[in-house]
Structure formats: structure tokens, C-alpha cells
TINU-283257 format. One record per residue: residue in one letter; residue number from 0; x, y negated, z negated of N, C-alpha, C, O in turn. Coordinates in Angstrom, 2 decimals, always signed. Each point is the difference from the previous one (the first is absolute). Layout:
// TINU-283257
[rec 'A',NUM,[X,Y,Z],[X,Y,Z],[X,Y,Z],[X,Y,Z]];
...
***
This chain:
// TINU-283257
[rec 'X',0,[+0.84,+1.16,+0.00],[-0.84,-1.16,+0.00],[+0.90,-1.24,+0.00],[+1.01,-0.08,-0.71]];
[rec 'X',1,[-1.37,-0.75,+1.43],[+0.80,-1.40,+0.00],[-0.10,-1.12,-0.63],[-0.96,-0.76,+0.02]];
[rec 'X',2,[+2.21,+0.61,-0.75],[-0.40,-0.83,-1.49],[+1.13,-1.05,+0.03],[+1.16,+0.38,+0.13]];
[rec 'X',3,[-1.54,-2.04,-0.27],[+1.38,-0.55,-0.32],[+1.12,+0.41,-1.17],[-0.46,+0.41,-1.07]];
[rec 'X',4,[+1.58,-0.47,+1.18],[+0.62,+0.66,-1.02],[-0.04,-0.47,-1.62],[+0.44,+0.68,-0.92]];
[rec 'X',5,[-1.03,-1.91,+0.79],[-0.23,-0.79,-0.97],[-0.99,+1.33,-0.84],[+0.29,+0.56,-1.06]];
[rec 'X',6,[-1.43,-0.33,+1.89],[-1.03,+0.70,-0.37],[+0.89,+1.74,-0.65],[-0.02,+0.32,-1.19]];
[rec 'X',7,[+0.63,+0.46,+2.19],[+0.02,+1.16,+0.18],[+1.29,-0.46,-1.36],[-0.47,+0.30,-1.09]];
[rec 'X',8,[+1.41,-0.70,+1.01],[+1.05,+0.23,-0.65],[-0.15,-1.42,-1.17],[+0.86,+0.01,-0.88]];
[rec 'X',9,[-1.55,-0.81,+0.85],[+0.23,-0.59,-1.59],[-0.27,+0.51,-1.21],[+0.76,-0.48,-0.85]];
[rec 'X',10,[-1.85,+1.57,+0.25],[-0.18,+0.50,-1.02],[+1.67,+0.57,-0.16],[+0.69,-0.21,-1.00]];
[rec 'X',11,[-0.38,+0.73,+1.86],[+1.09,+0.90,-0.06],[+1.07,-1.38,-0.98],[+0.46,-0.09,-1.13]];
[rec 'X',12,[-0.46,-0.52,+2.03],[+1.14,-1.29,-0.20],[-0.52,-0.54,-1.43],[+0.74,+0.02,-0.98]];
[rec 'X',13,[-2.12,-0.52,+0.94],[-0.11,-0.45,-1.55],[+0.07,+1.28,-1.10],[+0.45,-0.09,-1.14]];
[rec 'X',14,[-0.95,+1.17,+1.72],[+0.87,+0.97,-1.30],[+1.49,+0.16,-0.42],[+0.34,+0.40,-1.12]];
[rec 'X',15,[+0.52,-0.74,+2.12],[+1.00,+0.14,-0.25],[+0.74,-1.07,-0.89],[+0.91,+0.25,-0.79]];
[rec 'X',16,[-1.49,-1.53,+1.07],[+0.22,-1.54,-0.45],[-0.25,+0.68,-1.59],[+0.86,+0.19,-0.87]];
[rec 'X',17,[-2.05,+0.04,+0.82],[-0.50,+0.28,-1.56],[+0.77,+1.01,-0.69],[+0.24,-0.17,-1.20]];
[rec 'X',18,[+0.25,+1.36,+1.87],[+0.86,+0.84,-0.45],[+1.16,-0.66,-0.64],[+0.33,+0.40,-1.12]];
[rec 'X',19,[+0.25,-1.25,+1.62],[+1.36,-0.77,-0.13],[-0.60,-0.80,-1.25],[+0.75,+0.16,-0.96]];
[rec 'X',20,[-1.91,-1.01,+0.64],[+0.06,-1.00,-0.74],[-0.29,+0.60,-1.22],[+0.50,-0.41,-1.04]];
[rec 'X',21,[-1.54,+1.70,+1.09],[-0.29,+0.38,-1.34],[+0.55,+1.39,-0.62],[+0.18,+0.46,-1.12]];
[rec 'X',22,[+0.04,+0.05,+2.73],[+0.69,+1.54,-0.61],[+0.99,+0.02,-0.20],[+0.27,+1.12,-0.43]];
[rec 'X',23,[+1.12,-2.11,+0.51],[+1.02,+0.11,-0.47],[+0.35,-1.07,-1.38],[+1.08,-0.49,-0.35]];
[rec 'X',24,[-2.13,+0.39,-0.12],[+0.23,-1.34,-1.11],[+0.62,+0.49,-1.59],[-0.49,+0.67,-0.91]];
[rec 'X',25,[+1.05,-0.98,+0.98],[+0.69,+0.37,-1.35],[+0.92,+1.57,-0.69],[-0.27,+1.14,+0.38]];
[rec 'X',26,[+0.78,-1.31,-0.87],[+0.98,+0.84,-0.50],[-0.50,+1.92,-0.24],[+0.69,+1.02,+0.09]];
[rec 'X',27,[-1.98,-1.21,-0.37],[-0.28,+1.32,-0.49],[-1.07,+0.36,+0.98],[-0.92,+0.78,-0.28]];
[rec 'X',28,[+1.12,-1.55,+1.80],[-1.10,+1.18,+0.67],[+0.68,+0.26,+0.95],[+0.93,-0.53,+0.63]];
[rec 'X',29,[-1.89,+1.98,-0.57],[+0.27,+1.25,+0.96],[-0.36,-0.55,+1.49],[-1.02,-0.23,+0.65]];
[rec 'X',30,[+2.40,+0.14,-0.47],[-0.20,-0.37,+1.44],[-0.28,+0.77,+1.31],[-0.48,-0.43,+1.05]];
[rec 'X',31,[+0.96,+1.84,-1.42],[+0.28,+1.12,+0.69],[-1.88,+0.30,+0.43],[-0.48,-0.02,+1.14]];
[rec 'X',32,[-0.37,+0.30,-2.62],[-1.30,-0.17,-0.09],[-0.81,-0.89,+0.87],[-0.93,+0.55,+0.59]];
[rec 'X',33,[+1.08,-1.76,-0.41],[-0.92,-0.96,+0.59],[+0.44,+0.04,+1.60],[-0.66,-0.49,+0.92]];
[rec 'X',34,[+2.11,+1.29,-0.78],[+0.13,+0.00,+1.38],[-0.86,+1.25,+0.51],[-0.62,+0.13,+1.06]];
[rec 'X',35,[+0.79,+0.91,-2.30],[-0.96,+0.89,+0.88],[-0.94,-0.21,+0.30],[-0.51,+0.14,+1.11]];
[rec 'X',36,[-0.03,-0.61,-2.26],[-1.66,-0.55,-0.30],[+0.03,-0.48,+1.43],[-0.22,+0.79,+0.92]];
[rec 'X',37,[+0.47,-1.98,-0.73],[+0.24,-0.50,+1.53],[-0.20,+0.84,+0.84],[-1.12,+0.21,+0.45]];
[rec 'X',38,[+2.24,+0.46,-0.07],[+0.06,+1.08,+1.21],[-1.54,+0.88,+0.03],[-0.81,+0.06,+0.93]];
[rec 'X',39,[+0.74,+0.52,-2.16],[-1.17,+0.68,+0.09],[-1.33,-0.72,+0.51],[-0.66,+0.84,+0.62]];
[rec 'X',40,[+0.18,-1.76,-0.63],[-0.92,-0.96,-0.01],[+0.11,-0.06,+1.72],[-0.92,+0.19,+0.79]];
[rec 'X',41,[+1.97,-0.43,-0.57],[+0.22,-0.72,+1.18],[-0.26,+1.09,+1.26],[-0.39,-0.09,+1.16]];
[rec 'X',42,[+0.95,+1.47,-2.29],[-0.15,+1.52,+1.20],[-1.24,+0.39,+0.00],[-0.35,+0.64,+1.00]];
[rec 'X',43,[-1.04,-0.99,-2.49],[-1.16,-0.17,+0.03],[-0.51,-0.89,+1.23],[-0.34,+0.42,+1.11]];
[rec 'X',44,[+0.36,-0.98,-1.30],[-0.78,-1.00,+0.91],[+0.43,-0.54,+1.50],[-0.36,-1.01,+0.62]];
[rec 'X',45,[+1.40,+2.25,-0.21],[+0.07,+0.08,+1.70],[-0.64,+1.21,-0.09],[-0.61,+0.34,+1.01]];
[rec 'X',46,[+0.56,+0.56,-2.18],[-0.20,+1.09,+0.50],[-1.71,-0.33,+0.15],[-0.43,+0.71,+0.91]];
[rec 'X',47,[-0.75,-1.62,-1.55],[-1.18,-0.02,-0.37],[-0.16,-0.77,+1.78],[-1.00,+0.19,+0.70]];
[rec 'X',48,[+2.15,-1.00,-0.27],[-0.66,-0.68,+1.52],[-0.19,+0.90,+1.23],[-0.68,-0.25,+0.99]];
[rec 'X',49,[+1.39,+1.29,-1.25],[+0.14,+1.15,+0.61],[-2.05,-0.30,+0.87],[-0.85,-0.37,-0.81]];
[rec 'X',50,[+0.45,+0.56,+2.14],[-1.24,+0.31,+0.24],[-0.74,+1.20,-0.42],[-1.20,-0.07,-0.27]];
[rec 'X',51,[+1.86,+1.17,+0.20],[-0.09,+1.17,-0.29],[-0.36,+0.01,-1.74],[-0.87,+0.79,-0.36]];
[rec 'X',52,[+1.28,-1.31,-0.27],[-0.41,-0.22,-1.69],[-1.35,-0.63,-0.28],[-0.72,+0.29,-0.95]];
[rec 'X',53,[+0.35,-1.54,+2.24],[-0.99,-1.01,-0.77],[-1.08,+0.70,+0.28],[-0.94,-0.53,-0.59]];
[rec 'X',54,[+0.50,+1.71,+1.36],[-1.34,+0.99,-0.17],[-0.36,-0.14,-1.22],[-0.88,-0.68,-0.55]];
[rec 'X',55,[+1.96,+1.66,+0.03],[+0.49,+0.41,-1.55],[-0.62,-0.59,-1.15],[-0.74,+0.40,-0.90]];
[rec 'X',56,[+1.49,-1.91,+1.35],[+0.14,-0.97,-0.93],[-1.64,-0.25,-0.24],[-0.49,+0.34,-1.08]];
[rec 'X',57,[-0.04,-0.72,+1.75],[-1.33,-0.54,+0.71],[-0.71,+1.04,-0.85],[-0.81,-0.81,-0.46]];
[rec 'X',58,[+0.48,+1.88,-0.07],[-0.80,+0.71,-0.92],[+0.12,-0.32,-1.16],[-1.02,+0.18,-0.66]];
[rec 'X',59,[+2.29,-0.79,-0.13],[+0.21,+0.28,-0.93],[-0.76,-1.55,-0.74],[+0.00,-1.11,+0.53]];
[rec 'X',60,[-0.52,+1.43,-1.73],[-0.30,-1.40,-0.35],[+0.91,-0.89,-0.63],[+1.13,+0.34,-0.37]];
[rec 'X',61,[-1.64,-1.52,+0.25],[+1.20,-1.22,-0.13],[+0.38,+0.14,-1.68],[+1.10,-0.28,-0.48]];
[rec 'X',62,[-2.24,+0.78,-0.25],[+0.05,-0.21,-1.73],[+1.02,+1.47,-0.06],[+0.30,+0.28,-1.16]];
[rec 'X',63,[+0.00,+0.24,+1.71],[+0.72,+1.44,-0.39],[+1.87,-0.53,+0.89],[+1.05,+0.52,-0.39]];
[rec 'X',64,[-1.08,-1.22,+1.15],[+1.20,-0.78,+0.10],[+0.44,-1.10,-0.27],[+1.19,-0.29,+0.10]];
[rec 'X',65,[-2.22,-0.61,-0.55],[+0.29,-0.58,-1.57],[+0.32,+0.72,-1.60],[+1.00,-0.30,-0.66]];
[rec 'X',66,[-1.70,+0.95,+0.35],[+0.47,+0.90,-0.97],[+1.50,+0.77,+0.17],[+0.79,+0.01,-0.95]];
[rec 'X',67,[-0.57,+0.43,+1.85],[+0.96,+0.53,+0.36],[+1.29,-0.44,+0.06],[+1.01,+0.70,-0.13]];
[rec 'X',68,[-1.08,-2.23,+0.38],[+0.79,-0.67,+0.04],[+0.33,-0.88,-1.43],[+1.06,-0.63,-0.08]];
[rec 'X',69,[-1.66,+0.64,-0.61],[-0.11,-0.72,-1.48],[+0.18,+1.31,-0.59],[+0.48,-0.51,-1.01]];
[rec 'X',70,[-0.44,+1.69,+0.77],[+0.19,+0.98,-0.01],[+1.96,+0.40,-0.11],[+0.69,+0.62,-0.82]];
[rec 'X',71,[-0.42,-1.29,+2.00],[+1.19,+0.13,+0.20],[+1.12,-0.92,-0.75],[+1.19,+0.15,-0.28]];
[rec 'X',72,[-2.22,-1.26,+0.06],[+1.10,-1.08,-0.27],[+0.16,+0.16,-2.01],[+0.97,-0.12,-0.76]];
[rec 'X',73,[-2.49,+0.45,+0.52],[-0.06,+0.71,-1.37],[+1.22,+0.85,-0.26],[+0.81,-0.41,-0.84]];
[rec 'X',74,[-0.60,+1.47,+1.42],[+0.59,+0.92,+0.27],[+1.58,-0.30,-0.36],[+0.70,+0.57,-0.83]];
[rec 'X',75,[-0.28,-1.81,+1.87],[+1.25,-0.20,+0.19],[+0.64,-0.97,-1.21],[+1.16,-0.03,-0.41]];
[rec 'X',76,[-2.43,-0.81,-0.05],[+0.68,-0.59,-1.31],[+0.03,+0.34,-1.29],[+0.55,-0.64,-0.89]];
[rec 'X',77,[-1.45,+2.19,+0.71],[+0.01,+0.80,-0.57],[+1.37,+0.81,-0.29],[+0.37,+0.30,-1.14]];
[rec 'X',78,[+0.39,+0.03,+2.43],[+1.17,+0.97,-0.02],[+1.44,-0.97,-0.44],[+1.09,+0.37,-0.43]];
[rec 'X',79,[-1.74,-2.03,+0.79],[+0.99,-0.63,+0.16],[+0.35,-0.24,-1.74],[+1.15,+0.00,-0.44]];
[rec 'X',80,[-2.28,-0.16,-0.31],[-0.30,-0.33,-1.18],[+0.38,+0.62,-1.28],[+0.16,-0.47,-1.12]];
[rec 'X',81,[-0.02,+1.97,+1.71],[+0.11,+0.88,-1.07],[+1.56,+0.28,-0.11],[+0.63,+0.14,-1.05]];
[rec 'X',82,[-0.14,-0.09,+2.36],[+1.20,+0.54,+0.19],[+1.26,-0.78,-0.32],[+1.11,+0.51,+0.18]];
***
């Protein structure tokens, strides 16, 4: 599909901006973490543009990938918290 690149590649670009400003801030964070976090996110969500996925996608309801996603982030400051 034909997209100016502003469109197709700025999320990309402002995640990365944000990566830099907040995921490397200070002495005691896991940097290694927020890059994956990153990567993973980023291998999510080419993999969700995929045409072949949004059938998929398209059944699923929106409150169960909201949950899912608050779910996750629970999750992660949970592991971050204890450990």
C-alpha cells in the first residue's frame, strides 16, 4: 500500500526518540530490557500489518486487547518490582 514515509515509518521514529529519552535514564535501568521490550513490540506490530492477520484480528474484540494489554504492562512492573 502506498504511504508517505512520514506516515509508514514515524511511529517507528517516535518510538525510538522515546526509547532514548526515557529508557535509558538513569543509573539503575535495564537497558538491555526496554530494548527488547522495543524490539518485541516493534516485531508485534509488523507482524499484526501483515493482510493475512487483520481477518484474524477483525474477530477478536477490542475489550479483550485492551485487557490484554494492561495485562501485560501489570505484568511487567510487577516482575520489575519484585526483583
Amino acid at each position: 500500500m502506498p504511504q508517505r514515509w512520514v506516515r509508514r515509518w514515524g511511529p517507528l521514529i517516535a518510538g525510538v526518540i522515546l526509547l532514548g529519552w526515557t529508557g535509558s535514564a538513569g543509573e539503575g535501568t535495564d537497558l538491555v530490557a526496554h530494548v527488547a521490550g522495543f524490539a518485541v513490540g516493534a516485531l508485534l506490530g509488523a507482524t499484526v500489518a501483515v493482510p493475512r492477520f487483520q481477518g484474524l484480528l477483525e474477530r477478536v474484540p477490542q475489550w479483550l486487547t485492551g485487557a490484554a494489554a494492561l495485562a501485560s504492562v501489570a505484568i511487567a512492573w510487577r516482575c520489575a518490582l519484585v526483583s
